[in-house]
Biopython code that builds the backbone (N, CA, C, O; Angstrom):
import numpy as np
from Bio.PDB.StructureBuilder import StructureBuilder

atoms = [
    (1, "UNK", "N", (88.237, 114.591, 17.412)),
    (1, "UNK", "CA", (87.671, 115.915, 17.474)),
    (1, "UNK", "C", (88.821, 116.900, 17.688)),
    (1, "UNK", "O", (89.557, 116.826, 18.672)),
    (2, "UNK", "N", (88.969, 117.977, 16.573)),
    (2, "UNK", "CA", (89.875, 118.999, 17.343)),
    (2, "UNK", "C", (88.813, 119.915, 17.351)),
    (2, "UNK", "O", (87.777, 119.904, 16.686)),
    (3, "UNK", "N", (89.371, 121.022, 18.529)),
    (3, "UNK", "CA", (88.763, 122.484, 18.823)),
    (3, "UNK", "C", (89.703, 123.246, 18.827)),
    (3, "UNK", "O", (90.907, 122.996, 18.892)),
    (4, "UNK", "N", (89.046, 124.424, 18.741)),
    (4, "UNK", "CA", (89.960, 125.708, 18.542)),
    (4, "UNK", "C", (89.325, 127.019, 19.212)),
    (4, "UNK", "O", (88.511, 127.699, 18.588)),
    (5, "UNK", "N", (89.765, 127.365, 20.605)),
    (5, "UNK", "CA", (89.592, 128.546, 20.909)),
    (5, "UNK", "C", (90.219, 129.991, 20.538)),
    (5, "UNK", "O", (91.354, 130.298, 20.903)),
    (6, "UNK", "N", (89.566, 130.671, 19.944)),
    (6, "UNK", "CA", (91.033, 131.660, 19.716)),
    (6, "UNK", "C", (90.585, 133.014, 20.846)),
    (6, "UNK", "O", (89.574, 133.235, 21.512)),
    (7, "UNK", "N", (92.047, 133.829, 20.637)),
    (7, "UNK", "CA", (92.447, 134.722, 21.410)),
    (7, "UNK", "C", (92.018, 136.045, 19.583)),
    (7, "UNK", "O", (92.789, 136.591, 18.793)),
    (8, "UNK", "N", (90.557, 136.023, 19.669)),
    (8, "UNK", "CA", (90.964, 136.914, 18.100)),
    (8, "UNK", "C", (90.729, 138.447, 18.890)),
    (8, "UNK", "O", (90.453, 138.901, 20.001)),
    (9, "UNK", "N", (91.072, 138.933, 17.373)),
    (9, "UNK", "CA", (91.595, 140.780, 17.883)),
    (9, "UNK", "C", (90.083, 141.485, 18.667)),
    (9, "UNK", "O", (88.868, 141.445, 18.476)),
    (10, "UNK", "N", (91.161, 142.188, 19.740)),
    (10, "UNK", "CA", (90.469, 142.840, 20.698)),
    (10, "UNK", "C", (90.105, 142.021, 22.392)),
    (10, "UNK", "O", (89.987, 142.655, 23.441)),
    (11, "UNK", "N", (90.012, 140.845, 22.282)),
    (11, "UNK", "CA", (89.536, 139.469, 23.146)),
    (11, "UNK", "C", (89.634, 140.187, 24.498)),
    (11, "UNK", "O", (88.608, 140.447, 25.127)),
    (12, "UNK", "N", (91.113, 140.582, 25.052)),
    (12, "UNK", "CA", (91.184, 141.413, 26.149)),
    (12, "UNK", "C", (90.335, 142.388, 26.725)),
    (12, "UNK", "O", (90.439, 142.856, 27.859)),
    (13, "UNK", "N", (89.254, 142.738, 25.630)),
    (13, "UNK", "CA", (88.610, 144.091, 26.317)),
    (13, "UNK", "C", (87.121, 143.029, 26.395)),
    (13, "UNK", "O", (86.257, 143.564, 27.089)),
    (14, "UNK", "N", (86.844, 142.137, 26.018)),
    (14, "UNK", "CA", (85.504, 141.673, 26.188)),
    (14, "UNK", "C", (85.191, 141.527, 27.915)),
    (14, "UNK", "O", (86.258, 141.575, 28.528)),
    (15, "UNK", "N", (84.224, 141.394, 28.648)),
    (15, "UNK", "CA", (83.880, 141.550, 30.039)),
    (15, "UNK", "C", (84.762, 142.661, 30.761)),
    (15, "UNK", "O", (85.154, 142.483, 31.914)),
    (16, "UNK", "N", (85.110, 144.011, 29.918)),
    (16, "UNK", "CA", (85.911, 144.874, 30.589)),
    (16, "UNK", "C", (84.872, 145.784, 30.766)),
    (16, "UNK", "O", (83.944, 145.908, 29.967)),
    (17, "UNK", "N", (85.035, 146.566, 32.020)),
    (17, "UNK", "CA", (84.497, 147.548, 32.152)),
    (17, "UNK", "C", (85.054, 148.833, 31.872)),
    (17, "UNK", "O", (84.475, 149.904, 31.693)),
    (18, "UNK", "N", (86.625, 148.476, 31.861)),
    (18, "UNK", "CA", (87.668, 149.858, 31.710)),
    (18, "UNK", "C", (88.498, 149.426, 30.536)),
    (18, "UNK", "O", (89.373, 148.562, 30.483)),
    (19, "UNK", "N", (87.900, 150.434, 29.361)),
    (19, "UNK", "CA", (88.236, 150.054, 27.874)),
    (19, "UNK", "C", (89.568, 151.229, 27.887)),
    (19, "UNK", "O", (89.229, 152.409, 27.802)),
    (20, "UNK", "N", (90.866, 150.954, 27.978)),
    (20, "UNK", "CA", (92.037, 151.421, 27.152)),
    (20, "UNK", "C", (92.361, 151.799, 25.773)),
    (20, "UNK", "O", (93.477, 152.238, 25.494)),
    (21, "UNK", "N", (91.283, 151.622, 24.754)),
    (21, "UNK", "CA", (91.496, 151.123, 23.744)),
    (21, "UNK", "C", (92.737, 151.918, 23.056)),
    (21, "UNK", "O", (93.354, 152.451, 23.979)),
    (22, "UNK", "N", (93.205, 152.144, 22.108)),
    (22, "UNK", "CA", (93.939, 152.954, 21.179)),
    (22, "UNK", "C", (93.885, 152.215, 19.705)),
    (22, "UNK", "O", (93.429, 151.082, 19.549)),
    (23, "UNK", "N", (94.464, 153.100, 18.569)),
    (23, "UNK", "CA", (94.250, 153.058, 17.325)),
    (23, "UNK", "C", (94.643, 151.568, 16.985)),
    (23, "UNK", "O", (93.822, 151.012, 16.257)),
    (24, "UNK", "N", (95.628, 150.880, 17.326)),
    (24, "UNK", "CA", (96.407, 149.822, 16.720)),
    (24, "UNK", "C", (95.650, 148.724, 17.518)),
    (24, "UNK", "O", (95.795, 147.598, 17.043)),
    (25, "UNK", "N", (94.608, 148.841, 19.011)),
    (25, "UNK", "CA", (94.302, 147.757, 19.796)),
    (25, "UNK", "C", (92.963, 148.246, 20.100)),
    (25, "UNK", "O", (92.782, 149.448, 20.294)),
    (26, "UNK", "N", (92.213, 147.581, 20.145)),
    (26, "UNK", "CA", (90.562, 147.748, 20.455)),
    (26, "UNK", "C", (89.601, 146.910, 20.117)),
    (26, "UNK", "O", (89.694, 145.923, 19.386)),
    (27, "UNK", "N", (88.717, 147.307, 20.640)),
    (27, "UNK", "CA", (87.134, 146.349, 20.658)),
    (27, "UNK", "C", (86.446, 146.205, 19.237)),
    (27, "UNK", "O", (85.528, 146.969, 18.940)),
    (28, "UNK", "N", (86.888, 145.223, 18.353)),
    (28, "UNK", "CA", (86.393, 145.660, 17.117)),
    (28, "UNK", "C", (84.914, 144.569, 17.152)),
    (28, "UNK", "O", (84.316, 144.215, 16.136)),
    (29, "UNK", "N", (84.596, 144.234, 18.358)),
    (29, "UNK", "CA", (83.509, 143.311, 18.116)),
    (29, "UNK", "C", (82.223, 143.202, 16.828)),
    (29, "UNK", "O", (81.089, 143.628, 16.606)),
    (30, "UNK", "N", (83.177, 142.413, 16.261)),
    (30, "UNK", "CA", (82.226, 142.178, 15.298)),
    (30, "UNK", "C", (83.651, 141.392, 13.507)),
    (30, "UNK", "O", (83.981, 140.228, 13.277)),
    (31, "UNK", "N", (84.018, 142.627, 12.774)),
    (31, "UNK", "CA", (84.142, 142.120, 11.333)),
    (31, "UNK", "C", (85.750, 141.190, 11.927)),
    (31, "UNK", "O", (85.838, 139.980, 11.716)),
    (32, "UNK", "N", (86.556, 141.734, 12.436)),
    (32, "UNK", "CA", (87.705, 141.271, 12.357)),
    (32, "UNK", "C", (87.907, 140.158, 13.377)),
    (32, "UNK", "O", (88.718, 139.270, 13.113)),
    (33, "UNK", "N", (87.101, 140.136, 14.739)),
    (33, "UNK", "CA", (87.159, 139.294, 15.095)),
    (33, "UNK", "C", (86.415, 138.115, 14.662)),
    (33, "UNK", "O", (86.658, 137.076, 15.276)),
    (34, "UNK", "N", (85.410, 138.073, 13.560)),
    (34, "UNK", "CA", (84.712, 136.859, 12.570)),
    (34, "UNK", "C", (86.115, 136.433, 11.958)),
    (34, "UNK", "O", (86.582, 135.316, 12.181)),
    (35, "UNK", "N", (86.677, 137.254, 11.280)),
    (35, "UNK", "CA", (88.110, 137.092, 10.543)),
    (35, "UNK", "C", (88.814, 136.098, 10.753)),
    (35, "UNK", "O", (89.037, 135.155, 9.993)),
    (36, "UNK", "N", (89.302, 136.339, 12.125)),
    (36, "UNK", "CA", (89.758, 135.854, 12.768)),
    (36, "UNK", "C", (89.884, 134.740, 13.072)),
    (36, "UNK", "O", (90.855, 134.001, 13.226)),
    (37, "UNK", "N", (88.174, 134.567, 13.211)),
    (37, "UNK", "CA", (87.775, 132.945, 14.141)),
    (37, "UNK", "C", (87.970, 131.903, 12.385)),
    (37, "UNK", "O", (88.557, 130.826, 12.281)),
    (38, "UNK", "N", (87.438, 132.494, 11.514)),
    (38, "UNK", "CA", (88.003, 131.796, 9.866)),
    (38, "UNK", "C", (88.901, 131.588, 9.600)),
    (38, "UNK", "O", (89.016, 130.603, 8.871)),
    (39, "UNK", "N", (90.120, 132.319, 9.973)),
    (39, "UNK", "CA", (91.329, 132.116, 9.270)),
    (39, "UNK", "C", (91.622, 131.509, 10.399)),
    (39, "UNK", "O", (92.525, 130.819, 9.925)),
    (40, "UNK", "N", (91.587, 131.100, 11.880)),
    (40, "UNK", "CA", (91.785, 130.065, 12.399)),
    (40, "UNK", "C", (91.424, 128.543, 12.334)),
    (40, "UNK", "O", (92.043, 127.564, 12.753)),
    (41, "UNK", "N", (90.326, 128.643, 11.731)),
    (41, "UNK", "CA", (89.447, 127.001, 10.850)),
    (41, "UNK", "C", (90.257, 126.612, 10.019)),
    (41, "UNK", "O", (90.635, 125.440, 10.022)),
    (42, "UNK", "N", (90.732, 127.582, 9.057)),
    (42, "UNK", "CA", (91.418, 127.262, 7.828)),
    (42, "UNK", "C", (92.844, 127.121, 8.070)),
    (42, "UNK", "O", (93.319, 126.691, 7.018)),
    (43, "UNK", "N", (93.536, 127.233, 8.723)),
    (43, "UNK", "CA", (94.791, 127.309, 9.330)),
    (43, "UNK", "C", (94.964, 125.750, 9.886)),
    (43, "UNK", "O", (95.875, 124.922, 9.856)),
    (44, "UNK", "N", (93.866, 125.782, 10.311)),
    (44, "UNK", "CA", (94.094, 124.362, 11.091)),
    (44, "UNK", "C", (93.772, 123.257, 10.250)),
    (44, "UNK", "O", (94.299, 122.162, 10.444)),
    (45, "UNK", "N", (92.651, 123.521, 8.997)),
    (45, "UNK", "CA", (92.332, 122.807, 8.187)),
    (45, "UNK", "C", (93.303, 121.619, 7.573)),
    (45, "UNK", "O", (93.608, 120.427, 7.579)),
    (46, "UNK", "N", (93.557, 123.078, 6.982)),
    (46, "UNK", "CA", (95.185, 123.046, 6.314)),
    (46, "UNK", "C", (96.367, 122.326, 6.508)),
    (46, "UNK", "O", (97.114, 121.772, 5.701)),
    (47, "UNK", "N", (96.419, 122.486, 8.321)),
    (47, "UNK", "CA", (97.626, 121.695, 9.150)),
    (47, "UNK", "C", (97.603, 120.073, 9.077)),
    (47, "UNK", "O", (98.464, 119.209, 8.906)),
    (48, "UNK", "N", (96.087, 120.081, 9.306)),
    (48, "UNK", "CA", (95.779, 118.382, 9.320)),
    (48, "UNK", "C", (96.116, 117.708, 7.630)),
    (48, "UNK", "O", (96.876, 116.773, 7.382)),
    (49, "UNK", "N", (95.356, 118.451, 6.706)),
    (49, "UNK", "CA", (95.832, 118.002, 5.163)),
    (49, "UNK", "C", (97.215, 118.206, 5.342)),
    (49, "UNK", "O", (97.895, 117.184, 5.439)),
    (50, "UNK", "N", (97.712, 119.160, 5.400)),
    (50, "UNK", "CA", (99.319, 118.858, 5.057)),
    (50, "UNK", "C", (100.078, 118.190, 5.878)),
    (50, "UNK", "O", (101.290, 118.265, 5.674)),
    (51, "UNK", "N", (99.492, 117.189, 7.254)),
    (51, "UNK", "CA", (100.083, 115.995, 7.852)),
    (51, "UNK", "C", (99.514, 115.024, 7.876)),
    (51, "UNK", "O", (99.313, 114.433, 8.937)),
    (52, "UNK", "N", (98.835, 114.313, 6.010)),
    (52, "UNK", "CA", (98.096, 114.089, 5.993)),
    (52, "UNK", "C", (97.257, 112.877, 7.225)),
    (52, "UNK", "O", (97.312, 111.657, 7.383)),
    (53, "UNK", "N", (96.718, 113.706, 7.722)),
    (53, "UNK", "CA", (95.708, 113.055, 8.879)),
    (53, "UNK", "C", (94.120, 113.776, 8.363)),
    (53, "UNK", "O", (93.851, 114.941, 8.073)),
    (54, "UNK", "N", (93.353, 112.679, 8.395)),
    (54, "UNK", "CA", (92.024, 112.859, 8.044)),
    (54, "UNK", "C", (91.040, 113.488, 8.948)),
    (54, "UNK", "O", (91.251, 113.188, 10.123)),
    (55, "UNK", "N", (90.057, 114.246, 8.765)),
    (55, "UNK", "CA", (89.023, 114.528, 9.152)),
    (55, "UNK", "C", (87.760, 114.792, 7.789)),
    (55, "UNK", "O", (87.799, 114.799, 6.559)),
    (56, "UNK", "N", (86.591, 115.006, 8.956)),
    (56, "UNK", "CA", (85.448, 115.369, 7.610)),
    (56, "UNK", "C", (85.297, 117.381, 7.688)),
    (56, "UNK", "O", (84.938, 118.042, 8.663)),
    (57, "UNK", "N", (85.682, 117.851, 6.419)),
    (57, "UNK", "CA", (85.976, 119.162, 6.171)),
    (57, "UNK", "C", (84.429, 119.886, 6.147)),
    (57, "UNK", "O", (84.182, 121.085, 6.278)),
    (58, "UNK", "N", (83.232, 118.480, 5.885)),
    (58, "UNK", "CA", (81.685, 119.022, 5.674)),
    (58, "UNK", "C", (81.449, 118.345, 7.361)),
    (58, "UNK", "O", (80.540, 117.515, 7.384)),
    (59, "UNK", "N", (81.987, 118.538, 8.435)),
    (59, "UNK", "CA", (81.565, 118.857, 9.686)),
    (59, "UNK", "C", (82.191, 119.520, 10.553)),
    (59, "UNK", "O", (82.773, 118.860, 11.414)),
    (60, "UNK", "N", (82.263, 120.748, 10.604)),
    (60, "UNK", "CA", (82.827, 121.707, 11.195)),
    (60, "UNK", "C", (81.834, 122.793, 11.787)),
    (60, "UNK", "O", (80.949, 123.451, 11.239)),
    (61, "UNK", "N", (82.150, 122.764, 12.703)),
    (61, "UNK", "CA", (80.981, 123.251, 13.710)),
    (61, "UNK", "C", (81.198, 124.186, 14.409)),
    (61, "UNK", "O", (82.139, 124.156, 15.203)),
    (62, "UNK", "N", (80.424, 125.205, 14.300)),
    (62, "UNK", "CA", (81.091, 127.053, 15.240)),
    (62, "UNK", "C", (79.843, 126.857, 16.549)),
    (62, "UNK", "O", (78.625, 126.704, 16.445)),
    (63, "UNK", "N", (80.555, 126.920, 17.533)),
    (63, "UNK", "CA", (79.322, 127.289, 18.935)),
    (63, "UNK", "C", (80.054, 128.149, 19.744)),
    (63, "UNK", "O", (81.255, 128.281, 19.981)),
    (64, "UNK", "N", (79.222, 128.602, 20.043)),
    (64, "UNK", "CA", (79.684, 130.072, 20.924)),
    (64, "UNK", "C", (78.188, 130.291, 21.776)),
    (64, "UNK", "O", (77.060, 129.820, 21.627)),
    (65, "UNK", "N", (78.853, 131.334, 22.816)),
    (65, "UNK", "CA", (77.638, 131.602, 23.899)),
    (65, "UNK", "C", (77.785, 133.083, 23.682)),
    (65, "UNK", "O", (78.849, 133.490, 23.215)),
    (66, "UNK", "N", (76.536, 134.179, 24.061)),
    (66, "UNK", "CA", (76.653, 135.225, 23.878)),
    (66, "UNK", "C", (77.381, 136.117, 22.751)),
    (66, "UNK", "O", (76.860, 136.171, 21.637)),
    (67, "UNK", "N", (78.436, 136.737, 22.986)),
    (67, "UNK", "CA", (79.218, 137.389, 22.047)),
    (67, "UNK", "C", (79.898, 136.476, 20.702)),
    (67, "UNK", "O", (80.062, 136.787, 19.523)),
    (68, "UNK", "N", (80.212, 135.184, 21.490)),
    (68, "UNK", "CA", (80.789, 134.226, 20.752)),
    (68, "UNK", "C", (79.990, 133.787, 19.993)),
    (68, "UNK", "O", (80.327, 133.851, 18.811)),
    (69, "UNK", "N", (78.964, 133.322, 20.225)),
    (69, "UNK", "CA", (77.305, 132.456, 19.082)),
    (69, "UNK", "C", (77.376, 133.901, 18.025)),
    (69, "UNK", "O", (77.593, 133.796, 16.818)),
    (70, "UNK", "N", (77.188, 135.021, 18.613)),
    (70, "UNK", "CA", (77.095, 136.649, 17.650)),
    (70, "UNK", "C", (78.185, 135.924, 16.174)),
    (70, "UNK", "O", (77.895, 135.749, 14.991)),
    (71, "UNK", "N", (79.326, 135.688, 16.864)),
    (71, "UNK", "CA", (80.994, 136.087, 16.042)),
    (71, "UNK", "C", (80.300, 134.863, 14.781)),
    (71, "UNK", "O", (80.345, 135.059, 13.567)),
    (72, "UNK", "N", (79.667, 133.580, 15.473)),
    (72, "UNK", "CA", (79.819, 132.175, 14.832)),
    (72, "UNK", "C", (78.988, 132.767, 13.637)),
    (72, "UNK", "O", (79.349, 132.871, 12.464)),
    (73, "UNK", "N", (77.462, 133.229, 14.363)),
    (73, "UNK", "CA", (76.598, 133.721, 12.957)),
    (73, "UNK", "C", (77.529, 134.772, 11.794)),
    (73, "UNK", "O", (77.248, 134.721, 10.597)),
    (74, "UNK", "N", (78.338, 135.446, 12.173)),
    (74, "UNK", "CA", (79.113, 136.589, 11.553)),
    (74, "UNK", "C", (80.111, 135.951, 10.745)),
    (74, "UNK", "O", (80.444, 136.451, 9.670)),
    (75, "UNK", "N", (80.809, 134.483, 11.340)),
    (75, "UNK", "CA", (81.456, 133.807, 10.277)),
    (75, "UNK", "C", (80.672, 132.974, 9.258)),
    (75, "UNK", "O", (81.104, 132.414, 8.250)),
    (76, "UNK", "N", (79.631, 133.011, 9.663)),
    (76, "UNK", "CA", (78.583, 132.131, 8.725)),
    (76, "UNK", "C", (78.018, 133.025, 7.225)),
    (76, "UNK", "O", (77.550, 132.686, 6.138)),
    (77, "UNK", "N", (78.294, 134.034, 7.748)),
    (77, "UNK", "CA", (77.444, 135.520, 6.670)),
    (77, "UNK", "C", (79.033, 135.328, 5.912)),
    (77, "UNK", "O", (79.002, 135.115, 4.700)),
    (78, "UNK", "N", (80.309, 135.392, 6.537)),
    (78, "UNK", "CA", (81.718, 135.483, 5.440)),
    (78, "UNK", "C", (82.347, 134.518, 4.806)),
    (78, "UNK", "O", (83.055, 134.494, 3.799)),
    (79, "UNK", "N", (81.827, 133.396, 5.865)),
    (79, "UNK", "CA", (81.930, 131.991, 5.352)),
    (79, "UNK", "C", (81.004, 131.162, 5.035)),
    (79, "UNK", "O", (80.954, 130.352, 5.961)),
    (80, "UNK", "N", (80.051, 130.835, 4.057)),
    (80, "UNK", "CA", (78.427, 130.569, 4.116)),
    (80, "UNK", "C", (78.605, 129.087, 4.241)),
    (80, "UNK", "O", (77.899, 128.474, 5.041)),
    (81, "UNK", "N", (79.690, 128.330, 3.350)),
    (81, "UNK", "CA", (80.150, 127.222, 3.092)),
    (81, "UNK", "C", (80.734, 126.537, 4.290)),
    (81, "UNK", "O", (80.447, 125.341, 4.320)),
    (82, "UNK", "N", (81.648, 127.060, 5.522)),
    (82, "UNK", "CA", (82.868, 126.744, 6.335)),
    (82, "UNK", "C", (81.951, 125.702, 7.228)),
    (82, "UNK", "O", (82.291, 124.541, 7.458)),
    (83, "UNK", "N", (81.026, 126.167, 7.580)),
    (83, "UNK", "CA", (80.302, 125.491, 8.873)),
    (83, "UNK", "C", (78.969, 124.717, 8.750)),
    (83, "UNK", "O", (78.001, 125.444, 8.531)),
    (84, "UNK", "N", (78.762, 123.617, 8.829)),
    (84, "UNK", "CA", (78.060, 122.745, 8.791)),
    (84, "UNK", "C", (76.847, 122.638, 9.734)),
    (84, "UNK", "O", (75.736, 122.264, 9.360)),
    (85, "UNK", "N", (77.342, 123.207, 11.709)),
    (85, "UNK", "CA", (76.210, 123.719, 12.283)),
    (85, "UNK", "C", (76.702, 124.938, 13.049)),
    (85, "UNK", "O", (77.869, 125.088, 13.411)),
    (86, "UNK", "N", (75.903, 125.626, 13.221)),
    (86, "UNK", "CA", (76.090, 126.438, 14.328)),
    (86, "UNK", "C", (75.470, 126.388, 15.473)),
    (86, "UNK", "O", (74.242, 126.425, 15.400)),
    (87, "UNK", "N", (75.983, 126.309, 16.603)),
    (87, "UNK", "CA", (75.337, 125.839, 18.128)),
    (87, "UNK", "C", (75.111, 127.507, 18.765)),
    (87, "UNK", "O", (76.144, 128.172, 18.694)),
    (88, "UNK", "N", (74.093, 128.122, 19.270)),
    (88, "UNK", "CA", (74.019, 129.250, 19.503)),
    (88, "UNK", "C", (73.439, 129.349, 20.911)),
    (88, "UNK", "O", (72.225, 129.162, 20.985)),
    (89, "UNK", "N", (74.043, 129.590, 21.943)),
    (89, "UNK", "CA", (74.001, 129.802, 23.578)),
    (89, "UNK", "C", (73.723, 131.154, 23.660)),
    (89, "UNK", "O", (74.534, 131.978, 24.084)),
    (90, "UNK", "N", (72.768, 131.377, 23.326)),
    (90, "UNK", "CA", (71.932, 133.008, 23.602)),
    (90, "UNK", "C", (73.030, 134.317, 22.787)),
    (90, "UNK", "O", (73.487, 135.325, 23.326)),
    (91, "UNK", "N", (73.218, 133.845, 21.326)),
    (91, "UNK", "CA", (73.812, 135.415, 20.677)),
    (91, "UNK", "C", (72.895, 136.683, 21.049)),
    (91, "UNK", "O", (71.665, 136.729, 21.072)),
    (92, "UNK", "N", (73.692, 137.554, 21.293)),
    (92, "UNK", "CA", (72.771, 138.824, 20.544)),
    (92, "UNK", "C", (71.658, 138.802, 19.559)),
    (92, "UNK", "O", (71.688, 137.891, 18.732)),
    (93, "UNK", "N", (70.804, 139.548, 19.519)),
    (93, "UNK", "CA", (69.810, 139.967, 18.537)),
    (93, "UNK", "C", (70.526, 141.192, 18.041)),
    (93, "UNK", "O", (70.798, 141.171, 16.841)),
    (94, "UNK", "N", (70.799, 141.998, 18.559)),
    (94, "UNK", "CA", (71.285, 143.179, 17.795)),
    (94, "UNK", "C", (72.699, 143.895, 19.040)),
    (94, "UNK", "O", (72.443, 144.629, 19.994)),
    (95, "UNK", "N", (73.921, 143.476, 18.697)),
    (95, "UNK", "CA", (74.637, 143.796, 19.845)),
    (95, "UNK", "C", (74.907, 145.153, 20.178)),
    (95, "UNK", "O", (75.638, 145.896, 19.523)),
    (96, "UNK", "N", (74.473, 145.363, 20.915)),
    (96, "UNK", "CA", (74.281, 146.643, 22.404)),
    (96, "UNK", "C", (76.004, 147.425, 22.186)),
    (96, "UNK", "O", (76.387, 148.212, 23.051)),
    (97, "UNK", "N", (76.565, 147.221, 21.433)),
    (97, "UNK", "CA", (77.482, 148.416, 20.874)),
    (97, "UNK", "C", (77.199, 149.089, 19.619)),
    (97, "UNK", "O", (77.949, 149.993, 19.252)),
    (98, "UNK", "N", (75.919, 148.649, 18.731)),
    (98, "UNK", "CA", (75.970, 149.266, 17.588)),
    (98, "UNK", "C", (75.235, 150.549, 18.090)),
    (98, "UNK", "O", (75.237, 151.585, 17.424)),
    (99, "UNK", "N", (74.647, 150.441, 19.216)),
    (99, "UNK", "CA", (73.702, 151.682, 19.249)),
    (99, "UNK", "C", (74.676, 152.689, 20.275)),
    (99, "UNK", "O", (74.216, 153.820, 20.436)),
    (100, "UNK", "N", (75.821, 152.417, 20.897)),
    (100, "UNK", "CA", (76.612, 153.279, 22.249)),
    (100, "UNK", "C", (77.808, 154.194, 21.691)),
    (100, "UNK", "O", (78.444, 153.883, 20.683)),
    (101, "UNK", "N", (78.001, 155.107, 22.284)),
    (101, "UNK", "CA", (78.874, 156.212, 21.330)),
    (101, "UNK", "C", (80.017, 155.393, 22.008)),
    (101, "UNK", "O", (79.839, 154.839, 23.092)),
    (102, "UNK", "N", (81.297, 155.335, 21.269)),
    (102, "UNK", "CA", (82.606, 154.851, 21.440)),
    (102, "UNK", "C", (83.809, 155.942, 21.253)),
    (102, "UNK", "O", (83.949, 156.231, 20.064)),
    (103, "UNK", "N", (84.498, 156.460, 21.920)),
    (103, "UNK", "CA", (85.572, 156.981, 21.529)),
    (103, "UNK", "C", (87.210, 156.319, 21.303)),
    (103, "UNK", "O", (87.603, 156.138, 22.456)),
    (104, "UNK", "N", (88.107, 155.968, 20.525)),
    (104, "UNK", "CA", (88.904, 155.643, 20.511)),
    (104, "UNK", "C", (90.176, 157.051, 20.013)),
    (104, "UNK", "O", (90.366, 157.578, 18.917)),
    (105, "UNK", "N", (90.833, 157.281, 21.357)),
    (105, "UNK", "CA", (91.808, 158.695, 20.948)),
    (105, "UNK", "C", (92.892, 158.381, 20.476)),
    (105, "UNK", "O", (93.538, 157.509, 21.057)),
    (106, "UNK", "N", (93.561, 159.172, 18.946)),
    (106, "UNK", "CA", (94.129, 158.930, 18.427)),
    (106, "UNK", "C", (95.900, 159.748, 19.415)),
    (106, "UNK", "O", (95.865, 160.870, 19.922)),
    (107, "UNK", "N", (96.606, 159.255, 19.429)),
    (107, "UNK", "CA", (97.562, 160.095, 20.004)),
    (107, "UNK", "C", (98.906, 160.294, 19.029)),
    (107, "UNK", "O", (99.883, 159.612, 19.338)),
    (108, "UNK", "N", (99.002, 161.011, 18.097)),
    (108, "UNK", "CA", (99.768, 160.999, 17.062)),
    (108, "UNK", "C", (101.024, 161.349, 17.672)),
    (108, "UNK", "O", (101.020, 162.253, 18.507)),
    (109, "UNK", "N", (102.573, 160.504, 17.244)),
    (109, "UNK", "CA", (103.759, 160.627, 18.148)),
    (109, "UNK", "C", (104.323, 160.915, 16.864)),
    (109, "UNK", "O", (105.522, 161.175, 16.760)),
]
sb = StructureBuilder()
sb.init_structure("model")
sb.init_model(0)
sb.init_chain("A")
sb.init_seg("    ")
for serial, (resi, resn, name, xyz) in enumerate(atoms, 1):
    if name == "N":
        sb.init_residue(resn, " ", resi, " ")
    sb.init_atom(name, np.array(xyz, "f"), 0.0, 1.0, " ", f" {name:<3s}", serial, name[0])
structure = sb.get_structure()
């Protein structure tokens, strides 16, 4: 079995209450951190074929709890093919930032 936790973009601000964000770093919960969690599957995919060491490529499995189960369904919509199951520990129904005003200030230097 390998696993793979990643650190994908934004990760730092998740359970924050005091968001820093700026233009180049922020809470993108949702497209890029799916991105993310894919091009980490495939990265690793990849690593094992090219030393050749075997695994099965039709069992690959995304589980996540909360925000994370959200990201797994979100790689499932970009990746329809990648994942075989998805294990879901209470995702979102509709995550509670699409509806909250966000400011991110641009500070042009």
């Amino acid at each position: 079995m390998v696993t793979i936790q990643c650190d994908f973009f934004g990760w730092e601000f998740m359970q924050s209450v005091s968001l820093n964000e700026t233009v180049s770093n922020f809470n993108d919960m949702g497209i890029m951190q799916a991105l993310d969690n894919i091009t980490a599957v495939i990265i690793v995919s990849e690593f094992i074929k090219d030393n050749n060491l075997k695994f099965n490529a039709k069992k690959i499995i995304a589980d996540g709890q909360s925000h994370g189960a959200y990201l797994a369904f979100l790689c499932n919509r970009f990746a329809p093919n990648l994942f075989s199951l998805i294990i879901d520990n209470s995702a979102w129904i509709v995550p509670a930032y699409l509806t909250l005003n966000r400011r991110i200030i641009y500070k042009h230097q």
